[in-house]
N, C-alpha and C positions, 0 to 999 in steps of 0.2 A: 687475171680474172679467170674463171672457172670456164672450161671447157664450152659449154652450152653458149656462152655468151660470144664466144671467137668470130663466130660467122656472122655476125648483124653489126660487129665494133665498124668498120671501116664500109659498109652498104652504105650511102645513104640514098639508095633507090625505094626503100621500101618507109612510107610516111609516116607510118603509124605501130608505134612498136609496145605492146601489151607486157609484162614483165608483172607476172605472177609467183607468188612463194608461201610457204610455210615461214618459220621465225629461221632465222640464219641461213633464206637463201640466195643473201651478199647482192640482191637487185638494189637495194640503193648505193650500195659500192661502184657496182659496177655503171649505176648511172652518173655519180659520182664521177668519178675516173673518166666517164665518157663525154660530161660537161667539160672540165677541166681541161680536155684535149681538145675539145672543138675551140675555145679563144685561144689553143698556144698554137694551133696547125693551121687554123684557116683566119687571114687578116681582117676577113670581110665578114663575119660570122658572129653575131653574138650568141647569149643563151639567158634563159628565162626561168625560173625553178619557181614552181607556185604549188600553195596550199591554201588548203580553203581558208585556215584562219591564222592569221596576222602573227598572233601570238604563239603559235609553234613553230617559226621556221627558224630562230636561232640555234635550239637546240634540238633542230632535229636535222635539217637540209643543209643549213647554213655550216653548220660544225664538220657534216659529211663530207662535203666539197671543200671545206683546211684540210682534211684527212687525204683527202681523192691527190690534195698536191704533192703532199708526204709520200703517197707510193706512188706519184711518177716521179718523185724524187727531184721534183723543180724549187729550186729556193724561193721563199715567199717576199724574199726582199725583188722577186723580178716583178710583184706584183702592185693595186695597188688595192689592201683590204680596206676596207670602212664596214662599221656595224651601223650606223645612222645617217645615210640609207645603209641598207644589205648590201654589198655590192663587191665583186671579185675584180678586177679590172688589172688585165695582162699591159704592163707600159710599153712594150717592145708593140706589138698592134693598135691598140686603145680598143681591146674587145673585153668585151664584158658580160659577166653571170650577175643578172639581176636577180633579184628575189624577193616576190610579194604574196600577200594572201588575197584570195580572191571573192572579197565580201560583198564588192558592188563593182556593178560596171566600171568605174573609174580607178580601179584599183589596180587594171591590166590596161588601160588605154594610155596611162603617159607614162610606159615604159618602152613602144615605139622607140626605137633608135633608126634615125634615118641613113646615118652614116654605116652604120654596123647592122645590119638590119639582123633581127631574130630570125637563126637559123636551127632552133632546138629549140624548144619547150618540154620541161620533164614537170609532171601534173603528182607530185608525191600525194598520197595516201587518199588518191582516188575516191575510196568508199565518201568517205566527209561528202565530197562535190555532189551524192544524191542523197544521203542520210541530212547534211543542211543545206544544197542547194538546189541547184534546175537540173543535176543529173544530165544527160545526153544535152539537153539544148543548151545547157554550161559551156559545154564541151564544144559544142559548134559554136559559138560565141567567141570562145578564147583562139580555137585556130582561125575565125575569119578577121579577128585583130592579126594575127603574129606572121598570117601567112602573106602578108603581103609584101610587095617589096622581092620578091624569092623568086627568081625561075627557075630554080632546081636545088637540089639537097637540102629541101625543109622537112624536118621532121617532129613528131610529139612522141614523146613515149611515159607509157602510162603505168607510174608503182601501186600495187594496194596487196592484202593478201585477202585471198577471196572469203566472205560472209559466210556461216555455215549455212545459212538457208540458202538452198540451189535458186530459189525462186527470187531473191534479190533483185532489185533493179539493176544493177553491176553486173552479177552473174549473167543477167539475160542480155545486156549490151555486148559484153564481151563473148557472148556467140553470135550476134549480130556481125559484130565486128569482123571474126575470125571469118567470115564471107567474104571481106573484101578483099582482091587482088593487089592490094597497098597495104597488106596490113599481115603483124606474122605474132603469134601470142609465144608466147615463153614459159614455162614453168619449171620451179626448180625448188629444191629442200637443201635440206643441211646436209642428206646424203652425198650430194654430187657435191661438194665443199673438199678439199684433204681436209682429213681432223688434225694438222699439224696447225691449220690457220684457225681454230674452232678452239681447239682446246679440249683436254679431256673434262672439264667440266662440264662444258654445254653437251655433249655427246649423253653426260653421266645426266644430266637434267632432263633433257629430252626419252632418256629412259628409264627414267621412273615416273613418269609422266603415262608412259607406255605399259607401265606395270598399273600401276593404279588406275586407267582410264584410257582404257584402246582408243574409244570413242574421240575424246576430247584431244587425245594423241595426234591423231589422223587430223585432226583440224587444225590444232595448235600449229603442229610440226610439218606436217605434210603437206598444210593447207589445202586439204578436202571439203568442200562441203558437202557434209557428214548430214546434213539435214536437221533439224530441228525436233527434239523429241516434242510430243504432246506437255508431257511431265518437265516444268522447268531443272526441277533438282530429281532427277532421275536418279544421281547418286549418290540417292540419301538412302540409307539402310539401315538395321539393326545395331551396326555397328557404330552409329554416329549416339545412339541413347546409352546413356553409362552413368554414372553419379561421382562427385568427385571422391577421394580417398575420406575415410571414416576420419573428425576431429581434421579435417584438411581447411586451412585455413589464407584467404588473401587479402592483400595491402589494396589492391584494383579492383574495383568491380562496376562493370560496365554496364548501363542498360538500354534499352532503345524501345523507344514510347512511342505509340498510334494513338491518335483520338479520333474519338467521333461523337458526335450529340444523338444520334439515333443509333448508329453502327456503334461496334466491338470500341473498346478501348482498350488497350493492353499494355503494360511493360514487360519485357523479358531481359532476363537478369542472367549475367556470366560472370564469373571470375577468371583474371588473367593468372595462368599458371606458368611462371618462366623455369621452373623446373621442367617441366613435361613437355613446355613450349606449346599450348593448348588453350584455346579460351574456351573454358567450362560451364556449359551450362548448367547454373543451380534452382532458377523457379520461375515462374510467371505469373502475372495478375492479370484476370481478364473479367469485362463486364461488357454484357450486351445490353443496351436500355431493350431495343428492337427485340429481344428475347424474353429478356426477364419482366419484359413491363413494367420497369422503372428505370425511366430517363435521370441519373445522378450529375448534378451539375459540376462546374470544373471547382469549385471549395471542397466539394466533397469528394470528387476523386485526386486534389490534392492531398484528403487526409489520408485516403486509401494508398497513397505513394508514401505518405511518409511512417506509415504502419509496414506495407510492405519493402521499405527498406530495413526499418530498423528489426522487422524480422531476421532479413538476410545479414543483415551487420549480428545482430546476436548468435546467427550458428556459424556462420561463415569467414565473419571479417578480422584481421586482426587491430591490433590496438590505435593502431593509427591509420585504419580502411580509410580509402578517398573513393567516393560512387563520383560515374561518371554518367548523364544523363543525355542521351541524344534523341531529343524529343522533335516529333512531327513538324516542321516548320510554318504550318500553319494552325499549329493550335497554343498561338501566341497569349490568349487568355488564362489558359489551362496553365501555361510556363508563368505565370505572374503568382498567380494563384500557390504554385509549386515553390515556387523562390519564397515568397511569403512562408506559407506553411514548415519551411526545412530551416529558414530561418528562426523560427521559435521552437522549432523543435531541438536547432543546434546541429544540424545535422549537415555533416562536410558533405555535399553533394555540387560538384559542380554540373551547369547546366551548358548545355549549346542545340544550337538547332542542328537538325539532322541533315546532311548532304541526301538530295532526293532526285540524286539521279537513275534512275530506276534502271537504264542496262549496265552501266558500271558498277550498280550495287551488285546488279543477280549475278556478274560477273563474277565477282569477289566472294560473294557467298558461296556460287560453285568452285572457284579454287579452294577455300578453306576446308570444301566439304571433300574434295577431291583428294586433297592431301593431309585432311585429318587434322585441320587447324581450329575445329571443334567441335563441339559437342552437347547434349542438350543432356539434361536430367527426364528421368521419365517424369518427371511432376508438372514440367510444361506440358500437359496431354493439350492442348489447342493448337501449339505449335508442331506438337509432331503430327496431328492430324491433316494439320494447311498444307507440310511439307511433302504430305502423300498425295493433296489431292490439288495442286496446287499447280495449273495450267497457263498454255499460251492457250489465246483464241483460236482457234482454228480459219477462220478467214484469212486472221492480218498474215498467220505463214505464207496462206494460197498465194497473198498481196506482196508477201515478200517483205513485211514488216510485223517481224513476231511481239506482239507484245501482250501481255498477263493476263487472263480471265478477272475483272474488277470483285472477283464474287469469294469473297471469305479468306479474304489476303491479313487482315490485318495483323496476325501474326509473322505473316511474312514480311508486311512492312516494317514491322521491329524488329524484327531479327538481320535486316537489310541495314537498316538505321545503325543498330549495335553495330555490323562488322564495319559499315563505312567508318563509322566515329574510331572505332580503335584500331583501323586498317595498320598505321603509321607503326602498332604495336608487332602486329601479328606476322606482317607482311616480310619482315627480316628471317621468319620462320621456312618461310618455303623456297625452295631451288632460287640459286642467284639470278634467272631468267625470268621466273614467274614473278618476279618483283614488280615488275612496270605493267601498264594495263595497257 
């Protein structure tokens, strides 16, 4: 384990141990390593690994702790694994690393072991427990289950990398915390790592990341909270509008659909360039009833999609284009009406609803934007207008939950829609770290 962690491995006076980082630095290793030791060293000791949801801990906690036994170099046959339940169980003791998510009360109450009582709790990826749960009163909840049973050496220690908004609920706990005389916080990056365990790839990742975006750097890598700009895609620049090569021609072409009955409608339309490694924006359609003073119903802006496809198939596509559609998931009429319409028209366009998860999308959009994974045509003028002026609310930062100004997004929401839909495309383009979200 990395230096910083030497002095807290063998304390177990202090109850509550914070472990903070930027991306690679090695706090789930080292908690890792540190469950794994407590069932081989102490008989009477179990351990506890919880995440909020159910369905992340095999491949994330679950997998780390097979790893954790690899480098203390303990054969796995001394053990006894199961994946249904989760569960590590040392035979030489009968101590055991349980692992569950923490979605309802009962989901941490019959894992009480009376014999082995829990004498660790590690609470992975923290943020979750207040972004989907009770946050602090989670927390107290789960140590007055685990702590019982214990007259000495109980402890939790707590993984996440911190939010870039300072003003987080997380953020502000954990300087509550670092107040208490039982409690000691940690931080660490990939700097204090040797790059011999790192690899010069993640070093080479992490600095172009530092070239391209100091900003997002410092958060990424550092885990700074850097704070929240006003501007969600702050950078978006001159350099993101370009048009594709003269007679440039693609097999993909993606687009991502907003509706509204009063509000904007829009597609916005890119081709996948695996030469350039680029999803290029080529055009948009936009119609405001609220504007124009004509409300058009969903037949008729099905016919407006399949005009402006087969626009874009005539300068753009070649002989055998496939369009790819990732429409609004609520505007389930409008998709009937589209399928309809491209069916007589003959037109290869497959449809799907759009993943509308709205901070994994902006997420995504900012890496693409970050690393130049596309780009708009100047003839979207609505969308490069949204992208400038294109805001969190100013309260929910205060609140510590940034989310979008509702007010002349709709471009943004299709342009959010296209990158989620073709993520799986693009996402092999950027550094082998920026892959996972």
């Amino acid at each position: 384990m990395i230096p910083k962690y030497r002095g807290i491995f063998n304390n177990t006076k202090i109850k509550h141990i914070i472990l903070t980082s930027g991306r690679a630095g090695t706090k789930s290793s080292y908690a890792a390593i540190r469950a794994d030791y407590q069932i081989l060293a102490d008989p009477h000791g179990s351990v506890v690994v919880l995440r909020k949801h159910h369905n992340k801990l095999r491949k994330t906690v679950y997998k780390e702790m097979l790893r954790g036994l690899n480098r203390l170099k303990v054969k796995k046959t001394a053990f006894k694994i199961t994946r249904s339940p989760m569960e590590i169980t040392y035979k030489k003791h009968g101590t055991t690393i349980y692992f569950s998510g923490s979605d309802g009360i009962d989901d941490t109450k019959g894992i009480i072991d009376e014999d082995k009582p829990i004498k660790l709790v590690i609470l992975d990826e923290r943020t979750e427990f207040f972004d989907d749960g009770e946050g602090e009163d989670e927390l107290t909840n789960i140590e007055a289950t685990f702590v019982r049973g214990n007259s000495s050496g109980f402890q939790m220690i707590y993984l996440y990398n911190p939010p870039k908004n300072p003003n987080a609920e997380i953020n502000q706990w954990c300087k509550k915390m670092e107040k208490r005389g039982d409690c000691i916080h940690i931080h660490t990056t990939y700097e204090d790592v040797p790059i011999a365990w790192l690899g010069q790839d993640l070093i080479d990742s992490a600095e172009e990341m530092k070239k391209t975006d100091l900003k997002m750097y410092r958060w990424v890598w550092l885990g700074e909270s850097t704070g929240i700009d006003d501007a969600v895609y702050y950078m978006f620049n001159q350099s993101h509008i370009k048009e594709p090569e003269k007679g440039q021609r693609f097999s993909i072409i993606g687009i991502g659909g907003d509706y509204g009955q009063q509000n904007a409608t829009t597609f916005q339309a890119a081709g996948l360039d695996l030469g350039d490694r680029q999803l290029k924006g080529l055009g948009e359609y936009y119609h405001s009833g609220r504007e124009s003073g004509h409300q058009k119903s969903p037949s008729e802006y099905a016919a407006d999609f399949v005009q402006f496809v087969t626009s874009l198939g005539e300068k753009y596509g070649t002989e055998n284009v496939r369009f790819y559609l990732f429409l609004d998931p609520s505007a389930q009429g409008l998709q009937e009406e589209i399928k309809r319409a491209c069916f007589i028209a003959s037109l290869p366009v497959v449809i799907r609803n759009a993943e509308n998860d709205v901070k994994l999308g902006i997420s995504r959009v900012q890496k693409a934007l970050t690393f130049h994974l596309m780009s708009v045509s100047a003839r979207q003028e609505m969308a490069i207008n949204e992208f400038q002026t294109y805001e969190y609310d100013k309260d929910s930062i205060e609140k510590g939950k940034e989310e979008p100004i509702k007010i002349g997004d709709h471009c943004m929401d299709g342009i959010r829609y296209l990158v989620m839909g073709m993520w799986t495309k693009i996402k092999q383009w950027l550094p082998m770290l920026e892959r996972e979200d």
